[in-house]
C-alpha positions in Angstrom: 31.9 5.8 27.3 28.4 7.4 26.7 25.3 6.2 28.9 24.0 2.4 28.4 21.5 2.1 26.0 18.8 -0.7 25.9 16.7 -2.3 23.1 13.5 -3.8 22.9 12.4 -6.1 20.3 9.0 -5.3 18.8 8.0 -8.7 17.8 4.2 -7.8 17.5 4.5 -4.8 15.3 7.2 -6.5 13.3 4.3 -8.8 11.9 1.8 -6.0 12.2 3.6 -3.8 10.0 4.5 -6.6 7.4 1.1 -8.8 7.2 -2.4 -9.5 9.0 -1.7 -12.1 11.1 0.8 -12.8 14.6 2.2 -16.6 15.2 0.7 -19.0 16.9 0.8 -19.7 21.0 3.3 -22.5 19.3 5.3 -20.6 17.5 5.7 -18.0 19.8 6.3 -20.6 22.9 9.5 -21.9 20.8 10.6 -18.5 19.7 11.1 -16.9 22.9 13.7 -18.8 24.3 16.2 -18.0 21.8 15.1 -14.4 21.7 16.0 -14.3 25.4 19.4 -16.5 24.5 20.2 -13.3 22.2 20.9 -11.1 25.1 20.7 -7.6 23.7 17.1 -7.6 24.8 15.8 -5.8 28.0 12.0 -5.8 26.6 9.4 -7.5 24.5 6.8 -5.9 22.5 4.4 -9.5 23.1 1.0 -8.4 22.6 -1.1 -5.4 22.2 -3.9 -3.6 19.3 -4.7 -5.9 16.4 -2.3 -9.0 17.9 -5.5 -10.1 19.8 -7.9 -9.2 17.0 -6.5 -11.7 14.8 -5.8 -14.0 16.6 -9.5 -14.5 17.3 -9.7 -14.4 13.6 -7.4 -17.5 13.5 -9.8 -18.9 16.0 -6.8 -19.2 18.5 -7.4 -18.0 21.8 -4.9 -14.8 22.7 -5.2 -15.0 26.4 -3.3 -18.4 26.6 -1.4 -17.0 23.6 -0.2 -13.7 25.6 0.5 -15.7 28.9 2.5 -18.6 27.0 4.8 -15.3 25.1 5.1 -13.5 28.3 5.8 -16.3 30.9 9.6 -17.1 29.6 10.4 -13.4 29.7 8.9 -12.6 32.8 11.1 -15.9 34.6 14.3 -14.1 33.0 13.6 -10.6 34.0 13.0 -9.4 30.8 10.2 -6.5 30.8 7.1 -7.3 28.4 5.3 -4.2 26.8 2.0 -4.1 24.7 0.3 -1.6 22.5 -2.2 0.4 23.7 -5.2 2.4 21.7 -6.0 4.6 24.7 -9.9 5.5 24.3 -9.6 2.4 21.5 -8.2 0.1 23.7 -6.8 -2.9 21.3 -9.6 -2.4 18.5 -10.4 -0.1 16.2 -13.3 1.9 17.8 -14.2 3.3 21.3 -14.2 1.4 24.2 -15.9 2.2 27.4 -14.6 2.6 30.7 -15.5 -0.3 32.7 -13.9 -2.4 29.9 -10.6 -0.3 29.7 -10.1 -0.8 33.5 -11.0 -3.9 33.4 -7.7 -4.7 30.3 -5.5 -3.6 32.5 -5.8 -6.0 35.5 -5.6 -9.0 33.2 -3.2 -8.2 31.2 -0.8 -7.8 34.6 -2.2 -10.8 35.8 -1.1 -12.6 32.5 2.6 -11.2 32.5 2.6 -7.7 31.1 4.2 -5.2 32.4 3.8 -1.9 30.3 1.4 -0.7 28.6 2.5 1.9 26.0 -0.8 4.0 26.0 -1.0 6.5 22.8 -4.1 8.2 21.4 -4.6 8.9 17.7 -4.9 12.6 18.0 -2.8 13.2 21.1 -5.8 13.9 23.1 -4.3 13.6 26.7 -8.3 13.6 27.8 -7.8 10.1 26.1 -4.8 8.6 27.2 -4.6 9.7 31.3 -7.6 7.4 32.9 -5.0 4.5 31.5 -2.4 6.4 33.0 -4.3 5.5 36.6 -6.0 2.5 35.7 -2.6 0.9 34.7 -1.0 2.4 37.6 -4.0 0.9 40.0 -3.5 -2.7 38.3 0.4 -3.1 39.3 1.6 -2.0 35.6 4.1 0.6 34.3 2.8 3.2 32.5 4.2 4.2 29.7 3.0 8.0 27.9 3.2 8.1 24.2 3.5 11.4 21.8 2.8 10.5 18.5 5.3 11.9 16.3 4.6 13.4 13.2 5.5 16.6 11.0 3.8 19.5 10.4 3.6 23.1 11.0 1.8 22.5 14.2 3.4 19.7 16.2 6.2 21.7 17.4 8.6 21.0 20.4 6.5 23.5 22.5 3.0 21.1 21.2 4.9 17.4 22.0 6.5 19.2 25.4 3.2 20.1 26.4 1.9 16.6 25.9 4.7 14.7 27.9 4.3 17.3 30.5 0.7 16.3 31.0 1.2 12.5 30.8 3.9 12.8 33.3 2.3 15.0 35.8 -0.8 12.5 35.6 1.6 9.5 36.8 3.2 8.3 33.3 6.5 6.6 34.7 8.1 6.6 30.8 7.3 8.6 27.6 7.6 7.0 24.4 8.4 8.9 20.9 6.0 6.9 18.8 6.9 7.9 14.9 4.8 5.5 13.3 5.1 6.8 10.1 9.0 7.3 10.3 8.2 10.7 8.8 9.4 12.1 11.9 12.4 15.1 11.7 15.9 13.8 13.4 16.3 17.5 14.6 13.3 17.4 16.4 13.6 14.4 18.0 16.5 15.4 19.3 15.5 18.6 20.7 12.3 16.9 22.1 14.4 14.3 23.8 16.8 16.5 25.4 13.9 18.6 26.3 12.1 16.1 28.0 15.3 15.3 29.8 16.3 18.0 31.3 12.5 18.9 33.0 12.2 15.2 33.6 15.6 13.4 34.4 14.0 10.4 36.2 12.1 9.4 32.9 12.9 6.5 31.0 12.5 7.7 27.5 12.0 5.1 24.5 12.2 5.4 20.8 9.6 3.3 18.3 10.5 4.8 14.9 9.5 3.1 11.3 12.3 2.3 8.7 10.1 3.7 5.7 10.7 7.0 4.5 14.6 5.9 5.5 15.3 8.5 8.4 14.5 6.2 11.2 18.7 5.9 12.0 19.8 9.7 11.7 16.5 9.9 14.5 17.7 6.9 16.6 21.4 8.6 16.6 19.9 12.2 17.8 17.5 10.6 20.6 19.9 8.8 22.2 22.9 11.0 21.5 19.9 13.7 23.8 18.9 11.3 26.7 16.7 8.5 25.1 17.3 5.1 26.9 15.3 2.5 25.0 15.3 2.1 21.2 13.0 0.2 19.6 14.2 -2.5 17.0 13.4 -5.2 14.7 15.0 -8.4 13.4 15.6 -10.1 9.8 13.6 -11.3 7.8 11.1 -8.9 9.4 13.2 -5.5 9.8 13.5 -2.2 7.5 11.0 -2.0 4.7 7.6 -0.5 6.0 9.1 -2.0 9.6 12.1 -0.8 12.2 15.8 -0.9 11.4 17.3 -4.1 12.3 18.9 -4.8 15.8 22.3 -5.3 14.2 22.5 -2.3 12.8 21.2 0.0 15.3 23.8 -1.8 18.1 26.7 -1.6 15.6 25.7 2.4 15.2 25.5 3.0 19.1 28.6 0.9 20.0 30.6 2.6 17.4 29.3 5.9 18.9 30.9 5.2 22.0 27.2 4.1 23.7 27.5 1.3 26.1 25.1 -0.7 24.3 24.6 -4.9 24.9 26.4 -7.4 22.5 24.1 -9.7 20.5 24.7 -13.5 20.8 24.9 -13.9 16.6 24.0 -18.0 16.5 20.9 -17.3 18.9 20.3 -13.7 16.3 20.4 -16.8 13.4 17.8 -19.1 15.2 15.4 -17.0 15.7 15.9 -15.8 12.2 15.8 -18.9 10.5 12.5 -19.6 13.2 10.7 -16.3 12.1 11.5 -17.0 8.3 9.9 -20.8 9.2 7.0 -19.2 10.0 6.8 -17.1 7.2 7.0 -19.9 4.7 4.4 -22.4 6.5 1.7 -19.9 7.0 2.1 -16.3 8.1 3.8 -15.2 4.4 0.6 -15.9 2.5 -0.4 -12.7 4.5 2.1 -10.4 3.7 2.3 -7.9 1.5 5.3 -7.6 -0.4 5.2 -4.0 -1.1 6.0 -3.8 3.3 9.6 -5.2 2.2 10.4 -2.3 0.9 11.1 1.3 1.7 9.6 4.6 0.2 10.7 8.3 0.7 7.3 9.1 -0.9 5.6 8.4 2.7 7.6 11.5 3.8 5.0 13.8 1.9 2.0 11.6 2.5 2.8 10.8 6.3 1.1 7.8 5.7 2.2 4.8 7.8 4.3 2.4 6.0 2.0 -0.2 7.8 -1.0 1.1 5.5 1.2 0.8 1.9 -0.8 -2.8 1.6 -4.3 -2.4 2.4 -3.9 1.5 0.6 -2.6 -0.8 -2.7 -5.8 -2.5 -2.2 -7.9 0.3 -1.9 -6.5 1.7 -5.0 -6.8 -1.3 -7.2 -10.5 -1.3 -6.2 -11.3 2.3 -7.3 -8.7 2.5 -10.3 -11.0 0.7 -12.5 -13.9 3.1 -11.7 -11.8 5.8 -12.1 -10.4 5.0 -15.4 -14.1 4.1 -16.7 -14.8 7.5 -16.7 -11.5 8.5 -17.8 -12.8 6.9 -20.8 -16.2 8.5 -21.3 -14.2 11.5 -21.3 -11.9 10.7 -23.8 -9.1 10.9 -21.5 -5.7 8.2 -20.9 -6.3 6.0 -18.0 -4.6 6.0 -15.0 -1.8 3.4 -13.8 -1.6 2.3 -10.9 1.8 4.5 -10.1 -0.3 7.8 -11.5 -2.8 6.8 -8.9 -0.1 6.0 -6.2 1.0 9.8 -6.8 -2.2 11.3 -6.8 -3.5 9.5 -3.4 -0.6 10.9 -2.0 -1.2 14.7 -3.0 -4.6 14.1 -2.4 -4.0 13.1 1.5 -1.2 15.8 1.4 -4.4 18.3 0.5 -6.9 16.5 2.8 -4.9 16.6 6.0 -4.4 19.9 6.9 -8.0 20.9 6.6 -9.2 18.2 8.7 -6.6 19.5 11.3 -3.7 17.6 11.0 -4.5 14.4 13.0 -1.4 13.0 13.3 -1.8 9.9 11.0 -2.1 6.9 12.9 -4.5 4.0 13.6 -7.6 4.8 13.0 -7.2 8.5 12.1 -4.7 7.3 9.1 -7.4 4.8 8.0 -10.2 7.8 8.2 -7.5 10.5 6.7 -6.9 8.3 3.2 -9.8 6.6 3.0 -11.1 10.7 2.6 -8.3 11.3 -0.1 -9.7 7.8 -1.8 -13.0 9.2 -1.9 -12.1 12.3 -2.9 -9.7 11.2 -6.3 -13.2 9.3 -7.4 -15.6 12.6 -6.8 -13.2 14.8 -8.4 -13.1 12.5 -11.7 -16.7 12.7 -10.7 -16.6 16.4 -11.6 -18.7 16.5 -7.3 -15.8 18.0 -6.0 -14.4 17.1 -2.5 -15.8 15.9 0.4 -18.4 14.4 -0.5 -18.2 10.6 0.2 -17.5 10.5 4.0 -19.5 8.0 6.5 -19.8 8.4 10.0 -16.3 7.1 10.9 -14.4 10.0 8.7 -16.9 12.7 10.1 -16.5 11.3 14.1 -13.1 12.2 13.9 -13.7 15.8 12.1 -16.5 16.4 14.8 -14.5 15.8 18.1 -16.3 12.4 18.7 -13.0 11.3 19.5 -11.3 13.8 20.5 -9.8 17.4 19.7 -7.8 17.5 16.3 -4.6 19.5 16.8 -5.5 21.5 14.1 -8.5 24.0 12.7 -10.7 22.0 10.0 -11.4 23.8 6.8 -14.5 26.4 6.8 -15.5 24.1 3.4 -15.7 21.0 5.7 -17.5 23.1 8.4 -20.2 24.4 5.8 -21.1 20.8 5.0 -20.9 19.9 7.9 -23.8 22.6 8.6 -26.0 21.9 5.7 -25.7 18.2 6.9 -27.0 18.8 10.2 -23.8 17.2 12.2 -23.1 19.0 15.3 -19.2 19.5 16.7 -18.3 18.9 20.2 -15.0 19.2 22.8 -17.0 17.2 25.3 -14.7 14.3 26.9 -15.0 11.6 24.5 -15.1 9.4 27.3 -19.1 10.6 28.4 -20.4 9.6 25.0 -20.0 6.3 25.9 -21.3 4.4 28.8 -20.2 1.2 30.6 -21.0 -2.2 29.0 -19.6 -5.4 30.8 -23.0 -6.0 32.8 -24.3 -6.7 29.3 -21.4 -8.6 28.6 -21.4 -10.6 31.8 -25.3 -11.6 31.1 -24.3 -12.4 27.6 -22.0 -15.2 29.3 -24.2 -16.5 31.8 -27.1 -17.3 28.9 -23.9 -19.2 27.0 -22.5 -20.9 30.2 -19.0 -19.7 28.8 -16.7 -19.1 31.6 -15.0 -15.4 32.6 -11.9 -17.3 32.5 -8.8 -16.7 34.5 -8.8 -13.2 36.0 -11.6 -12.2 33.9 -9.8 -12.6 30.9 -12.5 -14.4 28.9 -15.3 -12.0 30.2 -12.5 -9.2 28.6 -12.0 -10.8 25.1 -15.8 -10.5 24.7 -16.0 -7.2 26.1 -13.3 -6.0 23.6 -13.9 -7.8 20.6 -17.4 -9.1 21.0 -17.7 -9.9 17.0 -14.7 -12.1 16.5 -14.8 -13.6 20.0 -18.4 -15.2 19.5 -17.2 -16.4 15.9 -14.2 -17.8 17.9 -16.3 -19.5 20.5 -18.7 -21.1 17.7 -15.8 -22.7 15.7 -16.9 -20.3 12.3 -13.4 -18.0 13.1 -11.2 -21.1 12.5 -13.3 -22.2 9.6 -13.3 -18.6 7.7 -9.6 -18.7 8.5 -9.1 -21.5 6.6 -10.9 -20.9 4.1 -9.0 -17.5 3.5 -5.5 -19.4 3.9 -6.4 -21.8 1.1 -7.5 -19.2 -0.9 -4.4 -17.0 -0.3 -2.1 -20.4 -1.2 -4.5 -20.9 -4.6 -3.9 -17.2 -5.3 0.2 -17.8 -4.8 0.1 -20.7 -6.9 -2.3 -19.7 -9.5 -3.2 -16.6 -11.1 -1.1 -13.1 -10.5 -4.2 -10.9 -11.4 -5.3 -8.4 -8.6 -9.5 -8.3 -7.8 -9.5 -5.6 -10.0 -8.0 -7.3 -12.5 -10.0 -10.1 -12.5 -13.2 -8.0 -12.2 -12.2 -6.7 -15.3 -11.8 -9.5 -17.3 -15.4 -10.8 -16.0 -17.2 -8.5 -17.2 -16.1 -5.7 -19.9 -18.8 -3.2 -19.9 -19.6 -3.7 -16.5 -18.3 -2.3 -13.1 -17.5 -4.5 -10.5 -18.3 -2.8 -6.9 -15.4 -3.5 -4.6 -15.8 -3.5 -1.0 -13.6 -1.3 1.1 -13.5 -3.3 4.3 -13.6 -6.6 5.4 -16.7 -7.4 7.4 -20.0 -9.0 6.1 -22.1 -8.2 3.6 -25.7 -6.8 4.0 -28.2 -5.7 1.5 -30.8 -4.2 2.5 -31.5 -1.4 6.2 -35.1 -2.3 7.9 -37.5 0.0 9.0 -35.3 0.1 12.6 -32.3 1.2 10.9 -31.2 -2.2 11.0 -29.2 -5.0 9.0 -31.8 -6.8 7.3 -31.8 -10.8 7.6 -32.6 -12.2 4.1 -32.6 -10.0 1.6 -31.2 -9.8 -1.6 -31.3 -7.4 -4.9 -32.8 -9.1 -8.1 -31.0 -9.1 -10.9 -31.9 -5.9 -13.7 -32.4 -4.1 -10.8 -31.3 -0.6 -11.9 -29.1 1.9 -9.4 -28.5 5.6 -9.9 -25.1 7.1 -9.7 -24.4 7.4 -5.5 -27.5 5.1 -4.7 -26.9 2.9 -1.6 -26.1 -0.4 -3.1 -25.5 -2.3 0.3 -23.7 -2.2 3.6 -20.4 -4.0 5.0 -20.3 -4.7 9.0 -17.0 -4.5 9.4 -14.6 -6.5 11.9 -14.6 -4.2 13.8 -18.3 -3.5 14.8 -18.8 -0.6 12.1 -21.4 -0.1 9.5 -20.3 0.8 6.0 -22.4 2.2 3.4 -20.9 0.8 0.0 -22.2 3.8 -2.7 -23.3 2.0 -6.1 -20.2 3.7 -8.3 -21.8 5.1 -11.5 -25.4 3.5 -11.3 -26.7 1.3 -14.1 -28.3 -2.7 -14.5 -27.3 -5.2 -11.5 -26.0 -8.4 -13.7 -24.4 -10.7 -10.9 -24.2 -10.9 -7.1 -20.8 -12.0 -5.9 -21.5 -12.1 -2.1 -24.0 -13.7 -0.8 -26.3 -12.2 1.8 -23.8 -12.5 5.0 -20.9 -13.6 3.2 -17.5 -13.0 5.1 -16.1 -10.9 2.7 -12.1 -9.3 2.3 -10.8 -5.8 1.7 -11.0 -5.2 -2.2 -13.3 -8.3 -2.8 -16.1 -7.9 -5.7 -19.6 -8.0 -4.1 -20.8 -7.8 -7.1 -21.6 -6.1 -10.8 -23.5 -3.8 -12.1 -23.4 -2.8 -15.8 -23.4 0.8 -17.2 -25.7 2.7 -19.6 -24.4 3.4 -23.3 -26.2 6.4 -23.0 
């Protein structure tokens, strides 16, 4: 018989990479048991980026969420792991040291045990301070190469990388193919490589079902040393997701792998628990497009995770697009032409921003270019020439070293632009925050909570955590689920169908984000309180129409599409607004 292998069950991403939202303390309290009655389990994916996030946005607390998940694995000696942004943390934007130190000690004091730390661009200036600061808290660090395929990340490049991580105290390397897009051959060799300079490493697999090669690459890592393969479970496997424990045990034990047996009736439980959860709540959050698989991911390199929001994105601009389409005389698009030409456009894009591989955020900066691009183009502007400060952080070095060289076209703009590259640590561009955030409490009377872990939520997601402490998280949270359940019930059309229909000869301007809206800067560069446009007011084509402050902490500058008459304000000044929402309408020139 071949060596054992062992599985862990990413129950966080499973939901990630289908929908918005995680279960609730509740739910997860009563699924664990029967997860742990399965017994093919060694590990737990039970909390990590975005998990956290939204449940704030639920206006549930996550710290007595992640201790209620962990606590039943921890009494039966089953490891718990989490997701871990590296210079992110668990957001979606930088987080200073004093607050990523400080993540680590609660979240062993709350039941984790490994943090699977991973950087978007494989920057290991980004990923070892966890390394030690995990190590320091009682935690297992676990390295992380993100996997993807191009003419630069070769064995040599990802050998390199675990090398590094490994020297700098990394205990375990994970092969994180996000995108599934990952080469079986490679894998392999990278495994066995890894192996053989390394043979006290435990190695573990994360790989995506999308593109549909995520089983020929679980065969060749483990048939080449890999010990832990990451899997998921019905209703919430393949699709966009991870292959299904059933299958990926069958594959191994037929093999000849000495892999766990799976107790079917508990398998059955917890599937007919997950599904439960699905139908009261969680499913009017899911995309169904993440159900299924797509082998045209394996050009793109997109994510699978991303296939809902980027359906969004393209619904919102398609419209726009075809508007002009029509001045010209020319078909309109559907929404499968556009599909296509998003994916060639990213195809184009990524290499001349230097091939970050494409994962959170980078994949959100590296299509959201693409999107941009498909409307300048139709434009007749040409490329590159709708990017904010997020897209252009990442081409700069703001958040590290892309793997690759960026365009001399991107680096002329950049010029004539005035924005300045650097290979500084990203880390000294930011500087320590949780005195601020430890006033911030004191003035509120809130308490730092068990371990700190209250003082932490705020320090990490200071946006969603004060909406959660005033009550308006749970109330916008509602508000959304009846909406989604009105939308289920009642009309099929998508925002950009409705916007459509609303107003014929006008354009409605779609936001790109979820945040806030704000419509007018002051004088400080700042979000102004009260102010609103009047309707007639007249735009030019790329005029500033208003600005989004997303989730997140970001400010988005939403471009006024074409220019022309304001005729109606959908979102109020600070209105909570949702990815591909109409903020409002502005009506076009016959000239």
């Amino acid at each position: 018989m071949k060596k054992k292998i062992q599985f862990s069950l990413v129950y966080r991403d499973m939901w990630q990479s289908s929908g918005k939202f995680q279960p609730r303390k509740d739910q997860l309290e009563r699924i664990a048991p029967v997860i742990i009655e399965m017994g093919c389990f060694s590990r737990v994916e039970t909390n990590g980026g975005a998990f956290e996030q939204v449940n704030l946005l639920a206006g549930e607390n996550p710290n007595d969420a992640v201790r209620a998940f962990c606590k039943p694995f921890n009494e039966a000696g089953i490891k718990t792991h989490m997701l871990d942004r590296g210079l992110n943390g668990l957001r979606m934007y930088t987080v200073p040291d004093d607050v990523r130190a400080l993540m680590y000690k609660v979240k062993h004091a709350q039941g984790v045990d490994i943090p699977r730390i991973f950087d978007g661009l494989n920057d290991v200036r980004n990923i070892i301070p966890s390394i030690k600061w995990a190590t320091e808290a009682g935690m297992t660090p676990q390295g992380t190469l993100c996997i993807t395929t191009s003419p630069i990340h070769t064995l040599e490049y990802y050998t390199n990388i675990a090398d590094q991580l490994i020297e700098a105290g990394a205990e375990e390397i994970c092969l994180k193919d996000m995108a599934g897009i990952g080469q079986p051959a490679l894998l392999g060799q990278l495994t066995k490589a890894i192996r053989e300079k390394h043979p006290d490493i435990i190695i573990e697999y994360h790989g995506h079902a999308g593109p549909g090669l995520c089983m020929a690459s679980i065969l060749e890592v483990c048939n080449n040393g890999a010990d832990i393969i990451d899997c998921a479970m019905e209703p919430l496997s393949w699709g966009k997701m991870h292959a299904d424990i059933i299958s990926v045990q069958s594959m191994l034990k037929h093999e000849g792998f000495d892999v766990p047996e799976i107790n079917m009736n508990a398998y059955m439980r917890a599937r007919a628990l997950t599904q439960e959860f699905i139908d009261e709540w969680l499913g009017y959050f899911i995309n169904p497009n993440n159900m299924l698989m797509s082998s045209l991911l394996l050009e793109s390199g997109l994510p699978g995770g991303m296939m809902g929001s980027m359906m969004s994105d393209l619904a919102g601009i398609q419209q726009t697009i075809n508007n002009l389409r029509a001045k010209k005389g020319e078909a309109p698009l559907s929404t499968d032409d556009m599909l296509v030409k998003l994916f060639e456009e990213v195809a184009y894009v990524w290499p001349r921003v230097g091939y970050p591989p494409l994962v959170t955020p980078f994949s959100q900066y590296t299509k959201n270019i693409a999107l941009m691009n498909l409307l300048t183009l139709e434009q007749g502007k040409g490329r590159f020439v709708m990017m904010d400060d997020s897209m252009w952080g990442m081409i700069l070095g703001k958040s590290g070293k892309v793997p690759g060289k960026i365009d001399d076209v991107i680096i002329e703009l950049a010029k004539k632009q005035g924005r300045e590259f650097t290979d500084v640590d990203p880390r000294t561009l930011l500087t320590n925050k949780l005195d601020e955030f430890r006033k911030e409490m004191d003035e509120n009377g809130w308490d730092y909570g068990q371990d700190d872990e209250e003082l932490f939520e705020l320090a990490m997601h200071p946006e969603q955590y004060r909406n959660y402490k005033s009550g308006q998280a749970k109330k916008n949270f509602l508000a959304d689920l009846q909406k989604a359940k009105d939308a289920k019930l009642g009309s099929k059309l998508t925002p950009a169908q409705l916007a459509e229909f609303k107003h014929a000869k006008a354009d409605a301007i779609v936001s790109p984000v979820a945040g806030q809206v704000f419509w007018e800067m002051n004088g400080e560069g700042e979000c102004a309180p009260s102010v609103e446009p009047f309707i007639g007011k007249e735009y030019k084509e790329g005029d500033a129409f208003c600005y989004i402050l997303t989730t997140w902490g970001e400010l988005t500058t939403i471009p006024a599409a074409l220019g022309g008459k304001l005729v109606e304000i959908a979102a109020k000044q600070g209105k909570k607004i949702r990815k591909g929402d109409a903020l409002a309408y502005i009506e076009r020139s016959e000239a």
